[in-house]
LUMBA-629439 format. One record per residue (C-alpha): x negated, y, z. Coordinates in steps of 0.1 Angstrom, whole numbers, padded with zeros to 4 digits, always signed. Example, Ala and Ser with C-alpha at 12.3 -4.5 7.8 and 13.67 -1.06 7.14 Angstrom:
-0123-0045+0078;-0137-0011+0071;
# end
This chain:
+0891-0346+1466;+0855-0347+1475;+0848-0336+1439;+0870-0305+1446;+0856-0295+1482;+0819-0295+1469;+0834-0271+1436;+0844-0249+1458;+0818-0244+1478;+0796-0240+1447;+0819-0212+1436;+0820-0197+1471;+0783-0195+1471;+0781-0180+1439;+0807-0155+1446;+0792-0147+1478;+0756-0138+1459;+0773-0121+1432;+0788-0097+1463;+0752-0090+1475;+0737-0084+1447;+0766-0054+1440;+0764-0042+1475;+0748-0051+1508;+0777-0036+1526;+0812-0040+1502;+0830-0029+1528;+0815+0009+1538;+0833+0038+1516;+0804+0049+1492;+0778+0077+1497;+0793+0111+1482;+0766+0127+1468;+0788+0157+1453;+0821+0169+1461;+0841+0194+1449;+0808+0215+1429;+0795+0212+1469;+0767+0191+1479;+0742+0182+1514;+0717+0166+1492;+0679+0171+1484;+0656+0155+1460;+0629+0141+1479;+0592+0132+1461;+0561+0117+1475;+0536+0139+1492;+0509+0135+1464;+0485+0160+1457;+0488+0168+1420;+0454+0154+1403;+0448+0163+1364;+0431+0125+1362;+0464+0112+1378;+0499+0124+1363;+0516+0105+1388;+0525+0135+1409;+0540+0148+1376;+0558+0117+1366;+0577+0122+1393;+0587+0159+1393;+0597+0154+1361;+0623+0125+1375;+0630+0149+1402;+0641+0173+1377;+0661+0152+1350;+0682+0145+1382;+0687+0180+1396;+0696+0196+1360;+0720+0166+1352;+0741+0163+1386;+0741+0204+1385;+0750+0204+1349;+0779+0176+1353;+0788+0182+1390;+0783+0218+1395;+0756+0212+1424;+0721+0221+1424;+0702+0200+1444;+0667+0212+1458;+0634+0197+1452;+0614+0192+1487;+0580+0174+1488;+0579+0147+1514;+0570+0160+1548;+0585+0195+1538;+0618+0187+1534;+0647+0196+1555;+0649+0166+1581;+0686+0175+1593;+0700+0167+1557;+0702+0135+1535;+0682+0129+1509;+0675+0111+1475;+0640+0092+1480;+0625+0091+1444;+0594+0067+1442;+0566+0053+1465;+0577+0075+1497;+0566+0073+1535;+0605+0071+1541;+0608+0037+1519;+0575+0021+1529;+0592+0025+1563;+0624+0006+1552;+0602-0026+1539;+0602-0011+1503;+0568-0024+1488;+0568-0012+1453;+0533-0030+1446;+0548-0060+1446;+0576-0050+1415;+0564-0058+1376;+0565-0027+1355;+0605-0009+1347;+0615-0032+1375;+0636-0004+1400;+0656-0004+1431;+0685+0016+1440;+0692+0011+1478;+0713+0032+1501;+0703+0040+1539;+0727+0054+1563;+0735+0088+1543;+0699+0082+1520;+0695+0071+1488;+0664+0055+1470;+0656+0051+1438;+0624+0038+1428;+0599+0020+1408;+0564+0011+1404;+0545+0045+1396;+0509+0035+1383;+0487+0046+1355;+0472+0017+1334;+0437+0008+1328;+0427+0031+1299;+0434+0068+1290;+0445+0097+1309;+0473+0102+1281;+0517+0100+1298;+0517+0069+1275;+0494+0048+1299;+0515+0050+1330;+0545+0032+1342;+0570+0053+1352;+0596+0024+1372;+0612+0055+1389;+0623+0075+1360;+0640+0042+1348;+0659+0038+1384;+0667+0077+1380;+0679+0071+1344;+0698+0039+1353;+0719+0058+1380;+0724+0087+1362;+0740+0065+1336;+0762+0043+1356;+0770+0062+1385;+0772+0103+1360;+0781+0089+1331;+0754+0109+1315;+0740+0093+1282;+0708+0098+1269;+0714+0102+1232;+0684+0117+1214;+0651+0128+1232;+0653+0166+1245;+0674+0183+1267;+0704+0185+1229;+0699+0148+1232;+0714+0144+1272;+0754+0144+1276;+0767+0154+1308;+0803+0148+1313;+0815+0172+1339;+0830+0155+1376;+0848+0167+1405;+0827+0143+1425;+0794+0125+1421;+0797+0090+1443;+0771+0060+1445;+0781+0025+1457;+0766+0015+1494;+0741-0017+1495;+0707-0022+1476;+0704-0031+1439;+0676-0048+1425;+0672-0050+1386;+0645-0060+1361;+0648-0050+1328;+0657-0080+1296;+0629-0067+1283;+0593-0064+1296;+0584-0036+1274;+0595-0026+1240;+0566-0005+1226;+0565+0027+1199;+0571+0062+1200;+0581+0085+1226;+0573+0058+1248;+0576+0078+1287;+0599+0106+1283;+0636+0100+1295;+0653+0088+1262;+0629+0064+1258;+0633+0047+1293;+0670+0052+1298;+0676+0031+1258;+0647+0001+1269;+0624+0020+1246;+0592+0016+1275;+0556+0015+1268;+0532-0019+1285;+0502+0004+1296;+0491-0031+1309;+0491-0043+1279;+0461-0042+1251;+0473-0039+1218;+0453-0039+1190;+0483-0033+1163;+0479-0066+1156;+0445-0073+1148;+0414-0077+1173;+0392-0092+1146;+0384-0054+1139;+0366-0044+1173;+0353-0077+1180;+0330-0079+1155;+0325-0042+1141;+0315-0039+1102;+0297-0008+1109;+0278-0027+1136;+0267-0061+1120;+0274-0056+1080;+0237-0045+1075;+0221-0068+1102;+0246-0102+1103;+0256-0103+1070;+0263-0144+1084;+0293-0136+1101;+0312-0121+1073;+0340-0144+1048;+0318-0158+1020;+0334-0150+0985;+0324-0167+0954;+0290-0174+0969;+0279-0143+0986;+0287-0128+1019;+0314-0103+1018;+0310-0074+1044;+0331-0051+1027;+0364-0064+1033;+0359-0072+1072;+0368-0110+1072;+0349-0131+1093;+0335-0166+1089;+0351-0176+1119;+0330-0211+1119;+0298-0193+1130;+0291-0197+1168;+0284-0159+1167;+0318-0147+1156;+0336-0170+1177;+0314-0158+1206;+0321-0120+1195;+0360-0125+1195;+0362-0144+1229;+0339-0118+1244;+0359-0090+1234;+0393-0103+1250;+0375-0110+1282;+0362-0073+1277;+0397-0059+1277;+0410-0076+1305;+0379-0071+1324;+0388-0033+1323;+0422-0041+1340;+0444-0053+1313;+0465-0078+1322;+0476-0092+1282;+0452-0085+1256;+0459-0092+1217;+0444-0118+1193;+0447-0115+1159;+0429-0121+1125;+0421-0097+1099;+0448-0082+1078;+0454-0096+1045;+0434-0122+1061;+0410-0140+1034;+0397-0176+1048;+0357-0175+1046;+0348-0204+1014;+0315-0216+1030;+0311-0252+1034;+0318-0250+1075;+0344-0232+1072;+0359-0255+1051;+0351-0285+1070;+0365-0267+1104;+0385-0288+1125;+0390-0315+1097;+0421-0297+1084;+0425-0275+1050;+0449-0252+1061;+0434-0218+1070;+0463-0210+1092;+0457-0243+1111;+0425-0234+1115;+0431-0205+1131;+0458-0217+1152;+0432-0238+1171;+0408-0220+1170;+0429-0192+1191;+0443-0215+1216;+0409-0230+1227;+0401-0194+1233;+0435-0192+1250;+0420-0225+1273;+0386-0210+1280;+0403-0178+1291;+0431-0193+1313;+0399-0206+1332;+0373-0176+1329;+0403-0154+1337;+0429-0170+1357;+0463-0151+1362;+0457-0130+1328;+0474-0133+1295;+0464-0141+1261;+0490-0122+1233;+0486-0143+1200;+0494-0132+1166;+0519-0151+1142;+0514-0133+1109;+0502-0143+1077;+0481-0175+1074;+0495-0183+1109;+0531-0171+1102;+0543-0207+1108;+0539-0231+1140;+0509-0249+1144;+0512-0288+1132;+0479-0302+1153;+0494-0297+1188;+0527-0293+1200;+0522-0270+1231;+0506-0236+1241;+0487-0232+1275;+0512-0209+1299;+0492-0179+1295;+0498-0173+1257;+0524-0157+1245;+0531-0161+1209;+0540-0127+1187;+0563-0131+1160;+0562-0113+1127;+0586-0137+1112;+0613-0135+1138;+0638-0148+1108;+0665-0175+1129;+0648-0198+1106;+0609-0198+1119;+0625-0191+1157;+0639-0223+1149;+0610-0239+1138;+0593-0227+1173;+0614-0245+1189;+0593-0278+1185;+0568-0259+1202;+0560-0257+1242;+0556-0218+1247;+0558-0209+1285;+0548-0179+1281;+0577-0168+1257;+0576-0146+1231;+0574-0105+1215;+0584-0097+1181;+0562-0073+1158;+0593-0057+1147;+0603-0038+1108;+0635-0025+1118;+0626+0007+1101;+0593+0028+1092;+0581+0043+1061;+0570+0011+1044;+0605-0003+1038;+0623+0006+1001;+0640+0032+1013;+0614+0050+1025;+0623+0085+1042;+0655+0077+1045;+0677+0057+1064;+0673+0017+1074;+0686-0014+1087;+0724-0020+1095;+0750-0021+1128;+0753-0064+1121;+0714-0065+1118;+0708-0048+1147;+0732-0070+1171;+0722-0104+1157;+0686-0092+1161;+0697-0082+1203;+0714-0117+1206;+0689-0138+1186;+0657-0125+1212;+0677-0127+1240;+0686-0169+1236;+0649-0179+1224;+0629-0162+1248;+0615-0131+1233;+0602-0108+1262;+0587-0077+1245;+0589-0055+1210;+0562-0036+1185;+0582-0015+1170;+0561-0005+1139;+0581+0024+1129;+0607+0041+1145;+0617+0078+1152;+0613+0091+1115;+0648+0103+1109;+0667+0104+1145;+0696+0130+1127;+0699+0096+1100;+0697+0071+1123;+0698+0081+1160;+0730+0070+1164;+0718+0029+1156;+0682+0039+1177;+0710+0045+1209;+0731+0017+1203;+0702-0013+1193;+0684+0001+1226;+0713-0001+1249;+0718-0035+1235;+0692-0050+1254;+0709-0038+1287;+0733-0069+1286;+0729-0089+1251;+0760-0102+1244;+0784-0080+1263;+0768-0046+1252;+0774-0050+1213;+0770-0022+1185;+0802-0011+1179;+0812-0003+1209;+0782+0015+1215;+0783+0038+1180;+0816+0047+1192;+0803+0056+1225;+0774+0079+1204;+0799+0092+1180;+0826+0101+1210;+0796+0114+1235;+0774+0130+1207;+0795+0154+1186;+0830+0156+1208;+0856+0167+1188;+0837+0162+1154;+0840+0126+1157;+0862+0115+1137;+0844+0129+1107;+0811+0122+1119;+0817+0086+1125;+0830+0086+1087;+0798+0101+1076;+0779+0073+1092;+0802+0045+1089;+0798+0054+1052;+0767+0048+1050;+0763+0020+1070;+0784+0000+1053;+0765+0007+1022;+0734-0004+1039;+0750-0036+1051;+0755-0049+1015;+0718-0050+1011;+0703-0053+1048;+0701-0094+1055;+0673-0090+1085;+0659-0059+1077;+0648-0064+1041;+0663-0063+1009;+0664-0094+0984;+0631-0103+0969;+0650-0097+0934;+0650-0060+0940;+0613-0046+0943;+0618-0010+0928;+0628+0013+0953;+0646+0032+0933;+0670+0007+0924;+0673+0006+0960;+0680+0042+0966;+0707+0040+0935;+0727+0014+0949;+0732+0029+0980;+0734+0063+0974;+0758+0063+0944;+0777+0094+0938;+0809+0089+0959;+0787+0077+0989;+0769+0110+0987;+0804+0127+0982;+0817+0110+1012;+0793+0121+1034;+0791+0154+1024;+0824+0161+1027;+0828+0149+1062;+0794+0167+1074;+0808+0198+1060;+0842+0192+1080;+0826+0180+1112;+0802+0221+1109;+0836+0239+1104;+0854+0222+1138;+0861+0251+1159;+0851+0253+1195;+0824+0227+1198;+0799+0226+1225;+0762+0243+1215;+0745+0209+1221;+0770+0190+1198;+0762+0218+1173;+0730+0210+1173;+0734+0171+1171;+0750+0178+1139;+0725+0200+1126;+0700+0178+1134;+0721+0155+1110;+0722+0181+1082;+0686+0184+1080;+0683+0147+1076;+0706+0143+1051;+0694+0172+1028;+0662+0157+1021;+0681+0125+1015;+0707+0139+0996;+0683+0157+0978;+0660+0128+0969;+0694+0105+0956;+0702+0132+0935;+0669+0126+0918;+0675+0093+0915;+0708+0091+0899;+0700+0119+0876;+0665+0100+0865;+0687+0071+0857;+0711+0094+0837;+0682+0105+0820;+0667+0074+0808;+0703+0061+0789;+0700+0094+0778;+0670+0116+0780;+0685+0148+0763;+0676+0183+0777;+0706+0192+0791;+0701+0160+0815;+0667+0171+0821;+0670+0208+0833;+0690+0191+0858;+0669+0167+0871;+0639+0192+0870;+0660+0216+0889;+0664+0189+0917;+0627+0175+0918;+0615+0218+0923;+0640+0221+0949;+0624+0192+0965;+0586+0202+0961;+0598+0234+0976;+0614+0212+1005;+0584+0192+1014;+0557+0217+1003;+0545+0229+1042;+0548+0188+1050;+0522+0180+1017;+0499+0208+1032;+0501+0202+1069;+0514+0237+1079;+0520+0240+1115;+0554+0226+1127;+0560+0223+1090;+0577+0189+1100;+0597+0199+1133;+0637+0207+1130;+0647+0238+1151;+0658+0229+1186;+0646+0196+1184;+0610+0196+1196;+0612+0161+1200;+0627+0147+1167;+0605+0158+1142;+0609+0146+1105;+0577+0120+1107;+0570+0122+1074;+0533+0124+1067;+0515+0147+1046;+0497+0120+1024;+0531+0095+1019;+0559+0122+1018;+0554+0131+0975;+0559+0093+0970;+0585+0090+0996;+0569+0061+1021;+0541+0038+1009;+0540-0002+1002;+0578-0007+0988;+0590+0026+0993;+0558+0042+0967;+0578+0062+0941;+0558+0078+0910;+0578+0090+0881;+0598+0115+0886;+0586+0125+0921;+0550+0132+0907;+0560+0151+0876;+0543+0181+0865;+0565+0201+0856;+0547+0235+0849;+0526+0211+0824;+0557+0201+0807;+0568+0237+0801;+0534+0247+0788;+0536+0218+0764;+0570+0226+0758;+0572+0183+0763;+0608+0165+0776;+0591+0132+0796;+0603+0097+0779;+0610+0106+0749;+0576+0089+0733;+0582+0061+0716;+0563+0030+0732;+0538+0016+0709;+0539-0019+0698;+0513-0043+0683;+0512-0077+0670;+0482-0105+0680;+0472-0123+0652;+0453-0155+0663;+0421-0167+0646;+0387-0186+0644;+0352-0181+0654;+0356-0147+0666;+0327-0136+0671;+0314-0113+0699;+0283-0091+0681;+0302-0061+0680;+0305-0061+0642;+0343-0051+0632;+0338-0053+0596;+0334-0088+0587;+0350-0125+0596;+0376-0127+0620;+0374-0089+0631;+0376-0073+0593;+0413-0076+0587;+0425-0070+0623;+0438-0032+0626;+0427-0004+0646;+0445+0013+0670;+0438+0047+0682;+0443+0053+0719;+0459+0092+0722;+0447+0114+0749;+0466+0113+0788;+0472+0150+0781;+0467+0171+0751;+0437+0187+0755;+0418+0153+0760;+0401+0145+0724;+0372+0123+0722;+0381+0096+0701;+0383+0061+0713;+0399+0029+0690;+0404-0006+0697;+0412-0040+0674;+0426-0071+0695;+0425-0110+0686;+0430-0145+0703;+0420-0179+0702;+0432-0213+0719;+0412-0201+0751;+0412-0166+0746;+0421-0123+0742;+0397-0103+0723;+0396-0067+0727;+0370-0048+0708;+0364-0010+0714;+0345+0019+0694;+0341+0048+0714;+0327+0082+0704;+0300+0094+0728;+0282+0128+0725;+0252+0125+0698;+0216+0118+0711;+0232+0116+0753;+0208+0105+0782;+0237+0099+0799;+0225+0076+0830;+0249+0045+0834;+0242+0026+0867;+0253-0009+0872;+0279-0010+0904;+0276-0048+0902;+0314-0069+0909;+0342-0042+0926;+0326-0013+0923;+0335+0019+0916;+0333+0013+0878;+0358+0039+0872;+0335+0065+0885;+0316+0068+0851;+0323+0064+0814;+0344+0031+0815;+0370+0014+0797;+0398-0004+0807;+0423-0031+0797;+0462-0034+0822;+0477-0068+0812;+0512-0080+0819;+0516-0113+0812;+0552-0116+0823;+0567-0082+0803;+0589-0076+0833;+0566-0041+0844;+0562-0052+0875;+0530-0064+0880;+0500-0070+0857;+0461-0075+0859;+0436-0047+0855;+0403-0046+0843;+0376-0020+0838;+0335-0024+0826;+0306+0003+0822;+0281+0008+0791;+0261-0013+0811;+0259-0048+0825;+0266-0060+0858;+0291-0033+0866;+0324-0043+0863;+0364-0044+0881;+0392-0066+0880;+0421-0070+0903;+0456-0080+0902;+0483-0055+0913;+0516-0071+0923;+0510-0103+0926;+0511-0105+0966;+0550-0105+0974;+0546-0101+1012;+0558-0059+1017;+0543-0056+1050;+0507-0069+1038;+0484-0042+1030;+0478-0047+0994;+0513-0049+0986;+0518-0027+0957;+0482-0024+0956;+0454-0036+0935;+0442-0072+0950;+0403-0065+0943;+0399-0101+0959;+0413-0114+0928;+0380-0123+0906;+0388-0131+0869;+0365-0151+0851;+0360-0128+0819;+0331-0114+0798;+0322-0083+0781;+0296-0072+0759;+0279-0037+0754;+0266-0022+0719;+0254+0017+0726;+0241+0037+0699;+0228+0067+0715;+0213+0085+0684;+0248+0082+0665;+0270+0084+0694;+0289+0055+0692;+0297+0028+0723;+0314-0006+0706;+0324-0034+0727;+0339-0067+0731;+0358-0082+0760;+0367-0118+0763;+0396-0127+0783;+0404-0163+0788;+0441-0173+0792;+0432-0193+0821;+0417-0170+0840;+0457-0150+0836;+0475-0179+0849;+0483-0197+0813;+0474-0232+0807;+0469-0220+0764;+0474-0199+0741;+0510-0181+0742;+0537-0191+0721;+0550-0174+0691;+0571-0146+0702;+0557-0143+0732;+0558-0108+0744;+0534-0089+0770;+0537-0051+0779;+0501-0037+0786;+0478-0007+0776;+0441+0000+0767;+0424+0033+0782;+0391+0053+0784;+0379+0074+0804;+0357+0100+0789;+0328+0118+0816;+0319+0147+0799;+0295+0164+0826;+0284+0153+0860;+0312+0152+0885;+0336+0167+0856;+0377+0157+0859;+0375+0124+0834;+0393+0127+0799;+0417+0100+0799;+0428+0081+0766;+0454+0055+0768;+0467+0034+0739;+0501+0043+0751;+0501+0069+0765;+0522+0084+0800;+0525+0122+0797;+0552+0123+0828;+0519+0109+0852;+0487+0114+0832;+0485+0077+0853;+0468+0044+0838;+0493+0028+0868;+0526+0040+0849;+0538+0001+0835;+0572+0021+0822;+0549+0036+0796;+0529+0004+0789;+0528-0008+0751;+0542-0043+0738;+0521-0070+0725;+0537-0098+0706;+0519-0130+0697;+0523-0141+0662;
# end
């Protein structure tokens, strides 16, 4: 019985602050704001001078506007706009922000965290506010909180059912009302999220969907290493506190040898910097890509091997010394790369670190777990951008996004990166709406409901079709989207693009975007929200077209096929011609100011970078192809056989032992007009590939060949070059170039790092460093150039010789400089006519060990 009483009165309790936190007084009839089209109601702002170093003053007009144009829009009302101090003292008013009137009620704002806001009513007033401050650095919209426009957005949301669907004034819906009412009492709310960072960060949109910038916050994308110790600063005069690579300093590449005293010195400094400028979280990171310095203290660092380890204690001691130097501040630590996983040395975190996740998989949360963080956790987030496969088109899936919500919300995760996001809001602005309301009330808010909400809100009575269009696609996109990345298996992108856009997909959707522009009698703004769509779609549609018809015309490269597919890639060029050249507004859509295409100039011919990187067909030439009268692909791939033999000798003379009965082949000119002859032999051992070259040079040349020593721009000057794949899959191979002259060489391998959001991905790694030879024999007076590379198997990965059978693809090029800063002549064993490219591994030959 006891039991029972003391239940109850826990539930009486509870129900009791529930009822307060609704409403301060339950029982009084709530205000009326508008009534009938009719309303006694002004806007009321703060009496702040307007200041061009302080956009405060505007901040807060512009809340003071949003509000007027939606209750007159949905309510019929127009509300005037008084200045505090000017207003009309016999009416009621709606207090936006840091006014006289709520100081005088016991409102200090000071005291809220940033997007906290208050709605509280007061006799016949209303306030709505929140804190109003600009950050520490810039003068830019982006560095100021704007707390009120969140309370403004909230109520105009819960209490006008408006919905903020895309950014601009075609983005807001405004359901019209008879009346406009607010419940009496105070409300006091702080966002799930303390800032969700990326575009668009302070105008309404943004703010109403938890997309809110952290001007108190210094980000450094991820990596302070950069600005703490500057290459341009200390290359030339500290060469010491630069990674050491096979026994020299490197001060190219920007990694640090974080053992020196200097460097650690450098990095601390700088976060104290930050934060001494008014921050209150700064970011600490390591380089991208990061390569661990090889020196002999670096190695012996904190008596453990593992770079990441390393690193992880080095960055909390900095974390220690700061929660003393800097009491009350906060130290943002990157998880990425070498420190992807939890540290193993110590189990907890001081409380003024907060970890940032780039593997927020359920799996490495999980492994956090073990961990003491008190100071929770943000998430560098990959949702979408133009680095993913698909590139300019659309991204991540309805389940995705509402496991993501749920998954943050139950381990702690208090802020988001976004790194990408806005590209294509026609594509995807319907899963932008719905993943940001999300984070209003994880759990309860889920996606469906909330696409349905877009869908119903956005286009009206073209719904029904426009839901199909997008439910089309999204479940297409679902098949494929397991947290935001494809499987590893599927690496080409357009592979990617084929499986989801296969024909009837494409059929789908155009069909029910083409019903949804013919409904009759839909609003001008929902018009537009589907035209917003169309423009989307055509470049999408567009570049699937491409895609499908390229894989048509590879079973079957006939010209029929072809016409076709050339008919689609011109339409496109002409598409994203202005975007290539950087025209002016070449990239905005036509009443949508604020949802351009963000496609950049230098990415948008290969559709994206890092996964999305598409050559062949995009980069065809095809006025070259017509002048050549040439259909691309149908060469026949050269193959060659690699006979292995003895005492192979490396004295550049082809006619006698091992090199006399080995065959020449002729490498054939990148285009047509190319014709300086160039011919290689190629041999093995146990340990070894031998490739020997015979190159024609011009008779008697002074041509001037300057060593560029290890990784240098080798391909700047005469040069040959060798692209092996040792697996035969096309996918990744090593490259390696040498001048007529010694110490000036290149390798790298390309493919081989599997991470897509590291830099290098799909990039040559030029920290690779093969251990090869090569030899030079130049004859100046006859004009000839032999030489001999050496290759050891080892140095590719292979423990010997490869077997019988055993097939590579690769190729062998030149390239030919015939004057001083002349376009190169490029000869290539096997040649690619579609690119003109030594990077084309469709076109690459076949090697097969005998």
């Amino acid at each position: 019985m006891k039991m029972r009483r003391i239940g109850f009165l826990i539930f009486l309790a509870i129900s009791l602050v529930m009822a307060a936190c609704r409403s301060t007084h339950p029982e009084q009839a709530p205000l009326v704001i508008v009534e009938n089209g009719r309303s006694n109601y002004q806007i009321i702002v703060p009496d702040i001078k307007p200041d061009p170093k302080d956009l405060t003053a505007l901040n807060l007009m512009e809340c003071a506007s949003l509000l007027q144009e939606c209750i007159k829009e949905g309510a019929g009302a127009e509300l005037p706009i008084a200045v505090e101090g000017k207003h009309n003292t016999d009416k009621p008013g709606i207090y936006l922000g840091n006014t006289a009137f709520a100081r005088a009620k016991g409102i200090d704002l000071s005291s809220m965290k940033q997007w906290q806001y208050l709605r509280r009513t007061d006799r016949d007033d209303l306030i709505l506010a929140g804190l109003d401050e600009r950050g520490p650095a810039g003068k830019e919209r982006t560095c100021y909180s704007i707390g009120t426009m969140k309370a403004v957005t909230s109520f105009l949301q819960e209490q006008a059912g408006v919905k903020f669907l895309l950014p601009g004034k075609n983005g807001i819906h405004v359901p019209k009302r008879k009346s406009l009412m607010v419940p009496r009492g105070e409300l006091l709310r702080k966002p799930n999220l303390e800032f969700n960072i990326g575009v668009h960060p302070t105008n309404p949109y943004s703010i109403a969907n938890n997309f809110y910038n952290a001007p108190y916050f210094n980000s450094h994308g991820g990596h302070s290493y950069y600005d703490a110790v500057p290459r341009e600063k200390y290359a030339k005069t500290h060469p010491g506190y630069f990674a050491m690579s096979d026994g020299k300093r490197n001060t190219n590449a920007h990694h640090l040898c974080i053992s020196n005293p200097d460097v650690q010195e450098l990095i601390y400094r700088e976060l104290v910097t930050e934060l001494d400028r008014g921050f209150e979280m700064t970011e600490l990171g390591q380089t991208d890509g990061y390569m661990p310095c090889a020196c002999e203290k670096c190695k012996a660092l904190y008596g453990v091997d593992d770079p990441g380890e390393k690193l992880w204690i080095l960055h909390r001691s900095f974390a220690e010394r700061l929660k003393k130097d800097r009491p009350g501040k906060k130290l943002v630590v990157l998880s990425y790369g070498p420190t992807a996983n939890p540290p193993k040395t110590f189990r907890s975190f001081p409380d003024n670190v907060m970890i940032e996740l780039c593997d927020y998989s359920p799996k490495n949360i999980a492994a956090w777990k073990r961990l003491d963080v008190p100071g929770g956790f943000m998430a560098y987030l990959y949702n979408w951008g133009n680095y993913q496969i698909q590139g300019f088109t659309a991204k991540f899936g309805p389940q995705s996004c509402e496991d993501q919500i749920i998954l943050f919300q139950e381990n702690h995760v208090k802020g988001l990166y976004r790194c990408g996001f806005g590209e294509l809001f026609g594509m995807e602005g319907p899963l932008y709406y719905a993943w940001g309301r999300g984070f209003d009330d994880p759990g309860k808010n889920t996606i469906q409901p909330l696409l349905e909400e877009f869908y119903t809100a956005a286009y009206g009575r073209a719904r029904a079709p426009m839901k199909k269009f997008f439910m089309t696609l999204y479940d297409r996109i679902n098949y494929f989207d397991h947290a935001q990345r494809f499987p590893k298996s599927i690496t080409n992108p357009l592979t990617a693009l084929s499986m989801i856009y296969t024909p009837d997909v494409l059929s789908t959707m155009e069909k029910n975007l083409e019903r949804a522009e013919s409904m009759p009698e839909l609003m001008e703004k929902e018009r537009e929200r589907i035209h917003l769509v169309r423009s989307n779609f055509e470049y999408t549609r567009n570049l699937a077209r491409i895609v499908n018809l390229y894989d048509a015309f590879r079973v079957e490269p006939s010209k029929e096929i072809y016409e076709k597919l050339a008919a689609e890639i011109e339409k496109r060029n002409r598409m994203i011609e202005p975007i290539r050249r950087n025209l002016p507004g070449a990239r905005e859509i036509k009443g949508w100011p604020h949802c351009p295409f963000l496609a950049e100039p230098y990415y948008i011919q290969e559709n994206g970078r890092l996964r999305a990187t598409i050559n062949a067909p995009l980069n065809w030439d095809l006025e070259k192809f017509r002048k050549l009268n040439l259909i691309p692909g149908l060469a026949v791939k050269k193959t060659l056989e690699v006979s292995p033999a003895d005492k192979i000798s490396m004295d550049g003379d082809f006619n006698s032992g091992a090199w006399k009965d080995a065959a020449w082949n002729s490498m054939e000119p990148a285009s047509p007009e190319n014709r300086t002859p160039a011919k290689f032999k190629i041999l093995c051992d146990r340990d070894a590939l031998y490739i020997g070259f015979e190159c024609v040079l011009p008779k008697d040349t002074t041509a001037k060949y300057l060593p560029v020593g290890r990784d240098g721009s080798a391909w700047e000057q005469e040069c040959l070059e060798i692209l092996l794949d040792i697996e035969g899959n096309r996918e990744r191979y090593f490259h390696f170039i040498f001048n007529p002259v010694a110490d000036s060489f290149y390798d790298a391998a390309r493919g081989y790092i599997e991470d897509p959001l590291h830099p290098l991905y799909n990039k040559p790694d030029v920290s690779w460093n093969g251990k090869w030879e090569y030899r030079n024999f130049l004859d100046r007076k006859n004009g000839l150039w032999k030489a001999v590379a050496r290759i050891p198997f080892r140095t590719l990965g292979l423990d010997s010789i490869p077997g019988s059978g055993t097939r590579w693809t690769a190729n062998f090029g030149r390239e030919h400089i015939t004057a001083p800063n002349a376009v190169p002549q490029l000869l290539l064993w096997s040649p690619s006519r579609e690119t003109s490219s030594f990077h084309d591994p469709d076109s690459y030959g076949e090697i097969y060990f005998k």
